[in-house]
C-alpha positions, 0 to 999 in steps of 0.5 A: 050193359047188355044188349037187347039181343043179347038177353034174347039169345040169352033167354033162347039159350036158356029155355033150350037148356031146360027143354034138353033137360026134360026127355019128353019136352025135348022130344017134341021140341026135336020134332019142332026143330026138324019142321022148322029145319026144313021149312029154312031149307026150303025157303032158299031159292037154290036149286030144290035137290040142294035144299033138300040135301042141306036140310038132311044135314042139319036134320041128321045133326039135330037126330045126332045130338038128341041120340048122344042126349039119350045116351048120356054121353054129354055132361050137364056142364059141356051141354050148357057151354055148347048151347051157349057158345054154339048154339047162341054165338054160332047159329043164332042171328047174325051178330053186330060185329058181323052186321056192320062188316056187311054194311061196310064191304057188300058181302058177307065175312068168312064163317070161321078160320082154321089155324094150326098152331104148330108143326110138331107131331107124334105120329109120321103119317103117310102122306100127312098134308102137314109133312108133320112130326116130332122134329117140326118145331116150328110154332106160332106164338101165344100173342100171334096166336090169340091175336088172330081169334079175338081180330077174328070175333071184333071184325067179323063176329065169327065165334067157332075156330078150326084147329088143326096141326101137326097135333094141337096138344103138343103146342106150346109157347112158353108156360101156355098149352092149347088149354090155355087158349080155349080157357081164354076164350071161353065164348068160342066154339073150337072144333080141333083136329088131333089124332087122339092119342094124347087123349088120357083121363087127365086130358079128357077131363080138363076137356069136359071143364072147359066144355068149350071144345070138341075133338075130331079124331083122325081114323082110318078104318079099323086097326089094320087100316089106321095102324097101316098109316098111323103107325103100331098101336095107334087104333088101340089108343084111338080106342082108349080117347074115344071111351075117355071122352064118353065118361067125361061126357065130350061130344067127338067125332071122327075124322075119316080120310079115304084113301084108294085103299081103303074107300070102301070099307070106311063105308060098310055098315060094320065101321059106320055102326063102329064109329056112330051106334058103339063109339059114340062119335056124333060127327063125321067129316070125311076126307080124300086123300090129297097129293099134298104134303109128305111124299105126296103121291097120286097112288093113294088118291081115291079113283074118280069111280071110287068118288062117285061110288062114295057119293051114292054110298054116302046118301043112302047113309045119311038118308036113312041112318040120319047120319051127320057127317060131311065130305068136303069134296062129295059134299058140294051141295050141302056146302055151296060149293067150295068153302075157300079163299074166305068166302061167305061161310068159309074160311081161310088157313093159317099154319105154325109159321104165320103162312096163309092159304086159301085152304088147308090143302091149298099149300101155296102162299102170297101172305104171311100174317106175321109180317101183315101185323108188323106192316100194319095190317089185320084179317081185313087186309088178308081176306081182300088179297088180290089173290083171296079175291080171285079165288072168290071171283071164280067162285061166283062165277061158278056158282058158289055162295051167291045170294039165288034170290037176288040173281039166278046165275048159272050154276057150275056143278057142285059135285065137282067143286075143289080148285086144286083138285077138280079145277087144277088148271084154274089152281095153276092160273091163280098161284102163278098169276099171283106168284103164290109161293109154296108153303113147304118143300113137297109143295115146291117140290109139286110145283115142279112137277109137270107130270103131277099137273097133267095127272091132277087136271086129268082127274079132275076132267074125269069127275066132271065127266062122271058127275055133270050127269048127276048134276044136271038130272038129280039136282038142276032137273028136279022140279018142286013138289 
């Protein structure tokens, strides 16, 4: 029998469906949702500037939905999943699942975890985090597979999962595609990661039945740029996913990774309207180039005056093209600080070989989920790993994620907030307090490599140096109105 919250949610659900259907209701309910957005913002005791960011995300979000509502460009039967699973699983109060993890252990669950399935790709991208391609093999199976989403939803009442790769579309075990998992379960929300090229009619259209996922395609500015590392002809079957997905009626967003090369341009205004007004994506999750993976190299690596140019450039977006996108390094203080390590709204990694990590760019292990289940084991014992619970401890200690009206503790600065990059000392001290193992050769590789750790604490000290400024002026020294 269906619980009273439940039918709540239920009924919330299904009058927002109605409201979305009518243009004028769902205009004035878009101004509704934007008071009551900020009125939640500002009802944090975190630091005003912080609050006032958040709030311009989560506006820029409902502003973004709305704008692809008008345009058409998200099919009744999609809308109705994504309301269902996003809206009444993902956003609205808390589950019983995710109570009762509260009750037993003091803190709050992990938002969501990231998995990746399988190595295999059909692209050789430079510098892939993944050391991806066609002869990676390595996978995880079905069993394993669905095990971890459905642990995932009993122990923490967590409905949205991350996937990534290698390229998620070309997983297979057995008789089952990644179709196969989102189709089974059809109450979660899944965000994959891909580089879109496998994205034909067909594909697009079994995407719009499910209506339970939504691409993030990995672009790198336009064709130059993204041919340059993608390779010959990737832009244009990029070009071809995105107007697939537009007549099937599947909200996407893109993935941007900046790289020294290209940081600017992925910025001007011509690319922004390309991706957003004339593509049609709703989101955007920017990412800096990470000396991981294949051929990692600090040469690619976004400059600390390219970071902070990016900053400022990334504000003026959001705040006045009410843009919604995120950049998970820039973007600090609309994420409290860093999501690692499974803290309260982050996540944890899990690759193709059943290696976890605090991260996806974090790539040294003390755990395999694998042998974790053979022992006995579940998300739990993962989650409170000695090595886990350091990276949280430090974490707090700085700042992030912390209940600002039970305590008021100083806060380090967010703008500054990845352990392996801003904090690579911090990052060598938990993997070789922990004997974190690397995933990968180029992560043993980088363990090895003294020059590597200088030049990463190095730039690390930089961006504090060049942001504790900002942080202290913009966001711990502006008052309330």
């Amino acid at each position: 029998m269906p619980s009273i919250k439940s039918i709540i949610d239920h009924s919330a659900v299904t009058l927002l469906n109605q409201l979305i259907e009518n243009d004028g209701l769902r205009h004035a309910a878009l101004r509704y949702a934007e008071k009551a957005a900020y009125d939640n913002c500002m009802e944090d005791a975190y630091p005003v500037a912080v609050k006032e960011a958040e709030f311009i995300a989560k506006r820029n979000l409902i502003y973004s939905i709305n704008k692809a509502l008008d345009k058409g460009i998200i099919a009744p039967q999609v809308r109705k999943r994504l309301l269902q699973n996003l809206v009444g699983r993902v956003m609205l109060p808390d589950s019983d699942a995710k109570q009762n993890f509260i009750t037993r252990y003091g803190v709050h669950p992990p938002g969501f975890l990231t998995i990746s399935p399988a190595a295999t790709c059909n692209l050789k991208c430079t510098g892939c985090y993944a050391n991806s391609s066609s002869s990676e093999q390595a996978r995880l199976d079905y069993p394993t597979f669905t095990r971890i989403i459905a642990e995932k939803e009993r122990l923490w009442g967590s409905y949205f999962s991350v996937i990534s790769g290698g390229e998620p579309l070309l997983w297979r075990d057995g008789n089952k595609t990644i179709l196969d998992v989102f189709a089974h379960f059809k109450h979660e929300y899944f965000m994959m990661y891909t580089n879109g090229t496998l994205i034909d009619r067909e594909m697009a259209g079994k995407l719009a039945a499910l209506g339970n996922v939504t691409p993030a395609i990995s672009v790198e500015g336009f064709e130059e740029d993204t041919d340059a590392r993608r390779g010959k002809g990737t832009f244009r079957k990029i070009l071809q996913a995105f107007e697939n997905l537009r007549e099937a009626g599947i909200p996407f967003g893109v993935s941007l990774t900046a790289t020294r090369r290209n940081a600017e341009a992925l910025l001007e205004d011509k690319f922004i309207d390309f991706c957003f007004s004339e593509q049609g994506a709703i989101y955007g999750w920017f990412f800096h180039y990470m000396p991981i993976g294949r051929a990692y190299t600090m040469d690619l690596v976004v400059t600390p005056e390219q970071r902070l140019a990016m900053y400022e450039r990334q504000k003026v977006l959001m705040r006045d093209k009410k843009l919604f996108f995120l950049d998970f390094w820039n973007g600090g203080p609309i994420s409290h600080g860093c999501l690692a390590g499974g803290r309260r709204g982050g996540y944890f990694y899990v690759n193709w070989n059943g290696d976890v990590t605090p991260c996806v760019f974090f790539p040294y292990s003390t755990a395999n989920i694998k042998k974790t289940y053979e022992d006995g084991g579940d998300l739990n014992t993962l989650l409170f790993s000695e090595f886990f619970t350091d990276i949280r401890e430090w974490q707090t200690d700085y700042g992030f994620a912390q209940d600002y009206k039970a305590v008021k503790p100083e806060i380090g600065n967010w703008l500054h907030p990845c352990p392996m990059r801003d904090h690579h000392r911090k990052a060598q001290e938990l993997i070789n307090k922990h004997g974190a193992k690397p995933v990968d050769l180029p992560a043993a590789d980088a363990m090895g490599d003294s020059k590597y750790h200088e030049m990463l604490a190095a730039y690390g000290d930089k961006i504090g140096e060049l942001t504790e400024p900002i942080w202290k002026k913009d966001y711990l020294g502006k008052k309330a109105n």
